[in-house]
LOLUMBA-163002 format. One record per residue: x, y, z of N, C-alpha, C in turn; residue in three letters; residue number from 1. Coordinates in Angstrom, 3 decimals, padded with zeros to 6 digits, m for minus. Atoms other than C-alpha are relative to their C-alpha. Example, Ala and Ser with C-alpha at 12.3 -4.5 7.8 and 13.67 -1.06 7.14 Angstrom:
{n_px->000.890 n_py->m001.190 n_pz->000.000 ca_px->012.300 ca_py->m004.500 ca_pz->007.800 c_px->000.900 c_py->001.200 c_pz->000.000 aa->ALA i->1} .
{n_px->m000.820 n_py->m001.190 n_pz->m000.060 ca_px->013.670 ca_py->m001.060 ca_pz->007.140 c_px->m000.770 c_py->001.090 c_pz->000.730 aa->SER i->2} .
END
This chain:
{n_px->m000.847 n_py->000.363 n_pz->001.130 ca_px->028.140 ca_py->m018.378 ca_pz->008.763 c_px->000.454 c_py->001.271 c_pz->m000.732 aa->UNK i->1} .
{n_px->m000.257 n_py->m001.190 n_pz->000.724 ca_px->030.396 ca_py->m016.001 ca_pz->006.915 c_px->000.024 c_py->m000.172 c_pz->m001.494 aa->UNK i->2} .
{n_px->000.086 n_py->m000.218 n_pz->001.431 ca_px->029.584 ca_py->m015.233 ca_pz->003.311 c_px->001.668 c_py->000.677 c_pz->m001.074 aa->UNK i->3} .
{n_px->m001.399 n_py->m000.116 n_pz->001.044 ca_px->032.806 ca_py->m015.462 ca_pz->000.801 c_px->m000.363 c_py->000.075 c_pz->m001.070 aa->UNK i->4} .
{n_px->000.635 n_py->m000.114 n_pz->001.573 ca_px->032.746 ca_py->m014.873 ca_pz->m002.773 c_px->000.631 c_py->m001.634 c_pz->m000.727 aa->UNK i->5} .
{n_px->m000.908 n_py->000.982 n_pz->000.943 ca_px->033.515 ca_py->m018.148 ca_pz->m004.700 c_px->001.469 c_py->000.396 c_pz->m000.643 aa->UNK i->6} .
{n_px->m001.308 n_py->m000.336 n_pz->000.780 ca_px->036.620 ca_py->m018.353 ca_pz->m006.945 c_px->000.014 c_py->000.580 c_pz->m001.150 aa->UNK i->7} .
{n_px->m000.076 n_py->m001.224 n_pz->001.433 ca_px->035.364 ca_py->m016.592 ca_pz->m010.237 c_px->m000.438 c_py->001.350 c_pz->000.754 aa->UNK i->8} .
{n_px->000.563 n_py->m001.562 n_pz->m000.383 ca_px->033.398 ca_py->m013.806 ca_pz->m008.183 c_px->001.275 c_py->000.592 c_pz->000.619 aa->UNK i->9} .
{n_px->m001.743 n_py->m000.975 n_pz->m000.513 ca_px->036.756 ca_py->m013.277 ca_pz->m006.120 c_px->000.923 c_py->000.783 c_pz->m001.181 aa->UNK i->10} .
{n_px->m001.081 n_py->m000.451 n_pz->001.041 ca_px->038.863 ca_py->m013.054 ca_pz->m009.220 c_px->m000.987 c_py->001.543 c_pz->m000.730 aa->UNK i->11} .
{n_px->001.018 n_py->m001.115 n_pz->000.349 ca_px->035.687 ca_py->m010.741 ca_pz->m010.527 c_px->000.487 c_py->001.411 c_pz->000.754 aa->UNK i->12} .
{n_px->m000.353 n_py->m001.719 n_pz->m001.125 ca_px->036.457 ca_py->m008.078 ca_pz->m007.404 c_px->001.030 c_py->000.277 c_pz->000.234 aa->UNK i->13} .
{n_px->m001.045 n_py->m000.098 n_pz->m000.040 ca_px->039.561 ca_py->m008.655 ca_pz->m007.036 c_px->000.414 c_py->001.261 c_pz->m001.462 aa->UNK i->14} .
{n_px->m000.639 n_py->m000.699 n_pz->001.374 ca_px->040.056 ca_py->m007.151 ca_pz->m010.951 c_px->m001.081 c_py->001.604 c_pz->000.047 aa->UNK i->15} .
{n_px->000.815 n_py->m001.534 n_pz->000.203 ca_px->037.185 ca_py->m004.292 ca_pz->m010.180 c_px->000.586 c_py->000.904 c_pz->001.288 aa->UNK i->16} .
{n_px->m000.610 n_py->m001.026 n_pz->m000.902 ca_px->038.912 ca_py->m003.226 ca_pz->m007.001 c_px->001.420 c_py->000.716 c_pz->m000.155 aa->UNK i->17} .
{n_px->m000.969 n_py->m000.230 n_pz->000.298 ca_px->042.313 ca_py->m002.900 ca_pz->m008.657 c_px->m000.520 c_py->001.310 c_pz->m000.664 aa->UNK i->18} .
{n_px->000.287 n_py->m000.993 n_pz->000.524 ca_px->040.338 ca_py->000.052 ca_pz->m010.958 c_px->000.196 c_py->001.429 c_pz->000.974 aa->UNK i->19} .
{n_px->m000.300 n_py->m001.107 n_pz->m000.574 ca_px->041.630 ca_py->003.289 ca_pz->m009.734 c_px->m001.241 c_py->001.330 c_pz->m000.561 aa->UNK i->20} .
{n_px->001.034 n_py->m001.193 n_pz->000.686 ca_px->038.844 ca_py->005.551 ca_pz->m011.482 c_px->m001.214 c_py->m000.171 c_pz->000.749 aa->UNK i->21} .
{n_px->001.202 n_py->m000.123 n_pz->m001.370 ca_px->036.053 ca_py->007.040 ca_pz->m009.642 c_px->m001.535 c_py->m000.152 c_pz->m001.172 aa->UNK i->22} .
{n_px->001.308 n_py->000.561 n_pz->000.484 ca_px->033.414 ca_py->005.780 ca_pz->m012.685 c_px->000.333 c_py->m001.783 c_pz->m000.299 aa->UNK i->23} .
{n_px->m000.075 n_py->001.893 n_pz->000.362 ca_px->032.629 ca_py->002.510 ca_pz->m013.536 c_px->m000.060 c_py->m000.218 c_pz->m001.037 aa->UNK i->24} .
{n_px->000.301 n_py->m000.076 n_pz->001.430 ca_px->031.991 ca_py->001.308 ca_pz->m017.075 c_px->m001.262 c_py->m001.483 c_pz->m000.062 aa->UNK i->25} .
{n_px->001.088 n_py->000.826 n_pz->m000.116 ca_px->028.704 ca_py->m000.601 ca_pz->m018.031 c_px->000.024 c_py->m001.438 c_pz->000.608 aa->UNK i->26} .
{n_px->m000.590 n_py->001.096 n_pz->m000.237 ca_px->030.460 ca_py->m003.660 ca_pz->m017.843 c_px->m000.168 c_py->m000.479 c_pz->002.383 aa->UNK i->27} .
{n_px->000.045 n_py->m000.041 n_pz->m001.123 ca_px->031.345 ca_py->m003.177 ca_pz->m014.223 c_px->m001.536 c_py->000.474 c_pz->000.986 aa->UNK i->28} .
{n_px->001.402 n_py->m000.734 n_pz->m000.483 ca_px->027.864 ca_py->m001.666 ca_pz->m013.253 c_px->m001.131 c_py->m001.618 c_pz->000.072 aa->UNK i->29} .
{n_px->001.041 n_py->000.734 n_pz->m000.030 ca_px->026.281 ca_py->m004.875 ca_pz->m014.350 c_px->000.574 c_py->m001.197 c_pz->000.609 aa->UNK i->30} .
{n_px->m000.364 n_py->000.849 n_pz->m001.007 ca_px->028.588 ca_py->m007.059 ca_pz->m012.259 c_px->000.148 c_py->m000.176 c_pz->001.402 aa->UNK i->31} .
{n_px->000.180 n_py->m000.710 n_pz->m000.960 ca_px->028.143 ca_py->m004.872 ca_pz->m009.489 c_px->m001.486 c_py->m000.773 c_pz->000.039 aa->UNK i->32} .
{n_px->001.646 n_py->000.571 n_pz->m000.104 ca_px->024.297 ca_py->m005.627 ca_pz->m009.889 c_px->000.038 c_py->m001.657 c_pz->000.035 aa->UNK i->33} .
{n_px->000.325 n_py->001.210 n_pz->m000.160 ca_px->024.602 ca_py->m009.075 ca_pz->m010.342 c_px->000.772 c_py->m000.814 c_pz->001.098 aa->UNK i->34} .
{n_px->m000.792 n_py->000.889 n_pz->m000.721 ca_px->027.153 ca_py->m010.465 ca_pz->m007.658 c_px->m000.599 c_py->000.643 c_pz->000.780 aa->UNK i->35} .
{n_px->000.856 n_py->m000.330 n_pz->m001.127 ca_px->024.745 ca_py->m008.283 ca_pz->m005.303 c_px->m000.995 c_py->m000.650 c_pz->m000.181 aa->UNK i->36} .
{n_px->001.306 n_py->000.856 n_pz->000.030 ca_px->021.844 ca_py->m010.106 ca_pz->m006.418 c_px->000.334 c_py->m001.185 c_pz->000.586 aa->UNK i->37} .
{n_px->m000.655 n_py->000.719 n_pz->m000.392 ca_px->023.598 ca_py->m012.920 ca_pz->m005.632 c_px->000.310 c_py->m000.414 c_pz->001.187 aa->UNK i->38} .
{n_px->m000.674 n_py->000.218 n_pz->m000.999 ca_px->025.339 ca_py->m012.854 ca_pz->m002.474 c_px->m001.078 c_py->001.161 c_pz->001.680 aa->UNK i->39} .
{n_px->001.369 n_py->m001.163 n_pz->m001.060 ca_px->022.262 ca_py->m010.270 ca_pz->m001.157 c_px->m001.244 c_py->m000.256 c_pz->000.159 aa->UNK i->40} .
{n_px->000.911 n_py->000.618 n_pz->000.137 ca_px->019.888 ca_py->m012.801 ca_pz->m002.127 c_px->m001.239 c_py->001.170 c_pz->m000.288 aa->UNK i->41} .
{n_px->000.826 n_py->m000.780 n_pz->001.047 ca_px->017.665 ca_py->m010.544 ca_pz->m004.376 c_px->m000.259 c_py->m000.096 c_pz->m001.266 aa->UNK i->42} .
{n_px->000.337 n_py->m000.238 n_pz->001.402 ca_px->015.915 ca_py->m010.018 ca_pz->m007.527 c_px->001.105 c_py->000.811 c_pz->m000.658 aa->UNK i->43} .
{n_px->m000.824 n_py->m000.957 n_pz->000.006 ca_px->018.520 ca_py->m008.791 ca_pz->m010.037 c_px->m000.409 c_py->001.550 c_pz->m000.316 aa->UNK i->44} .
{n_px->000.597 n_py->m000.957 n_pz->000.162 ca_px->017.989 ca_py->m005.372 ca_pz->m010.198 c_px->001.384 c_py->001.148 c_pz->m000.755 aa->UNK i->45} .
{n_px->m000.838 n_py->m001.109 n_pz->000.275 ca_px->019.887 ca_py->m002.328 ca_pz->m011.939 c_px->m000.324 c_py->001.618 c_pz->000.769 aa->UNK i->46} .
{n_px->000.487 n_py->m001.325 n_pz->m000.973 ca_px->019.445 ca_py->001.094 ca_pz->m009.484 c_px->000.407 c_py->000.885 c_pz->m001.433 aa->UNK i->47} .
{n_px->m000.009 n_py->m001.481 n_pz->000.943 ca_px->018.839 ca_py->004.587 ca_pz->m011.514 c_px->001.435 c_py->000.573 c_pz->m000.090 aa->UNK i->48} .
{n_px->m001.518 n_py->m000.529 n_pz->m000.194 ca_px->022.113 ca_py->005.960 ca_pz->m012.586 c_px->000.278 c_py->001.599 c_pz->000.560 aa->UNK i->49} .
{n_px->000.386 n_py->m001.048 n_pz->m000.010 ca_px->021.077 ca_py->009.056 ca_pz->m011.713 c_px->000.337 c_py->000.451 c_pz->001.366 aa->UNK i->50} .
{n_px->m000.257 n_py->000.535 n_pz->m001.348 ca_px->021.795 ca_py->008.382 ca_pz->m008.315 c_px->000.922 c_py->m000.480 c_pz->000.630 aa->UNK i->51} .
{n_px->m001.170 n_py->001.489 n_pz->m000.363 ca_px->024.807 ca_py->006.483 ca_pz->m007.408 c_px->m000.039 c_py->m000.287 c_pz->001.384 aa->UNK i->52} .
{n_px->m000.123 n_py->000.330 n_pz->m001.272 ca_px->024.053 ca_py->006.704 ca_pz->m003.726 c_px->m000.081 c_py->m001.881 c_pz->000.350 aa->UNK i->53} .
{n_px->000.523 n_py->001.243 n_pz->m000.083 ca_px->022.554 ca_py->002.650 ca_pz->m004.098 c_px->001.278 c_py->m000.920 c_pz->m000.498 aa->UNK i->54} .
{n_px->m000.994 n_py->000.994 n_pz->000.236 ca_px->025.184 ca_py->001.313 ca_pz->m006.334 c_px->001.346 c_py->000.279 c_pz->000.780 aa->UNK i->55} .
{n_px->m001.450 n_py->m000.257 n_pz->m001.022 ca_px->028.381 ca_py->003.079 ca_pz->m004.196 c_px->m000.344 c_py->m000.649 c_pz->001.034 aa->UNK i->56} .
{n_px->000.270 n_py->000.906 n_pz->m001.375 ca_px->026.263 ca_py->001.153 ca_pz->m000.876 c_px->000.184 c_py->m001.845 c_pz->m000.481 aa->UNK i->57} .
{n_px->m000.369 n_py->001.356 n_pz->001.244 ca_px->026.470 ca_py->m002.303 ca_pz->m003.621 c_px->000.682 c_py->m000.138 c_pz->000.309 aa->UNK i->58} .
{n_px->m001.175 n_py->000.998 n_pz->000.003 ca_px->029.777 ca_py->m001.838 ca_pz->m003.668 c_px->000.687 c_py->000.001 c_pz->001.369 aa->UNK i->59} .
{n_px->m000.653 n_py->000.230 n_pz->m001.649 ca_px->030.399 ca_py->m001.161 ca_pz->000.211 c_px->m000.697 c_py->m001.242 c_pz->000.572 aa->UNK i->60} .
{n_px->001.138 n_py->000.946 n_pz->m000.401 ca_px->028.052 ca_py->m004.048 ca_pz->000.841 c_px->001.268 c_py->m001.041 c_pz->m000.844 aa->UNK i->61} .
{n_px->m000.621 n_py->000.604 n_pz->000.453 ca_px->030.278 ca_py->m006.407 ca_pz->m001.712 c_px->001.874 c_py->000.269 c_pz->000.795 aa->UNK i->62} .
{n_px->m001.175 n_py->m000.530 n_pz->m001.153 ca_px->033.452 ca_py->m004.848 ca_pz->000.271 c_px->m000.207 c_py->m000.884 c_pz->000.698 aa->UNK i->63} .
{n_px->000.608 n_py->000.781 n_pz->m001.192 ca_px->032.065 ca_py->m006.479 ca_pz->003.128 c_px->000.344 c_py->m001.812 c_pz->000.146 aa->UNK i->64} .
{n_px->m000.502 n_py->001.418 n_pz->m000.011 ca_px->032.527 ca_py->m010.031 ca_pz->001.772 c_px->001.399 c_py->m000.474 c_pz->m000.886 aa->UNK i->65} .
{n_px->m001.270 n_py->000.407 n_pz->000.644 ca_px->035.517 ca_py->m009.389 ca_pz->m000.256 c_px->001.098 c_py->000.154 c_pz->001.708 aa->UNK i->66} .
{n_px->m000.497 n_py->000.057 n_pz->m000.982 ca_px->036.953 ca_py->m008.693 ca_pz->003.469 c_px->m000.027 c_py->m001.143 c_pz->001.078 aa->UNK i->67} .
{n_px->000.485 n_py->001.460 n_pz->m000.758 ca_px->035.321 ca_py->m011.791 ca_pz->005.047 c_px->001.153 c_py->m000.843 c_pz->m000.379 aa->UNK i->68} .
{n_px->m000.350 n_py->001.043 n_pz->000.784 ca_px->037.363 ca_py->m013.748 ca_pz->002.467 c_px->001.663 c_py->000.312 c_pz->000.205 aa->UNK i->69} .
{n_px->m001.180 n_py->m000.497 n_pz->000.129 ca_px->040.649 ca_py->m011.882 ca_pz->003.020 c_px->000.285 c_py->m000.122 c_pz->001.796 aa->UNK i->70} .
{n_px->m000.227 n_py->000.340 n_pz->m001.558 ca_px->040.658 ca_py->m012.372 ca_pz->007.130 c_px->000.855 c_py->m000.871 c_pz->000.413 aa->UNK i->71} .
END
């Protein structure tokens, strides 16, 4: 089975992939975390910011089913 985002989470990525800037803003950080908890079936979790290697794989991982949905 292929994993799609519903119709608010679409409209959700749809409006964070339109962002042309290479930071995010809290906002986006914690919708990042939560539509991965979600769709990655996990505890929600927030990764160290200190780091972005985890949340930039988040959002290639959320990529993944915003492309499922666009096929």
């Amino acid at each position: 089975m292929v994993t799609k985002f519903n119709n608010n989470d679409k409209k959700l990525w749809s409006e964070f992939r339109l962002q042309k800037s290479n930071t995010i803003s809290r906002v986006e950080f914690r919708t990042i975390c939560l539509l991965h908890s979600q769709y990655y079936q996990h505890k929600y979790a927030e990764p160290c910011v200190c780091n972005p290697h985890k949340i930039n794989q988040w959002i290639k991982d959320l990529n993944i089913i915003w492309d499922n949905g666009v096929k």
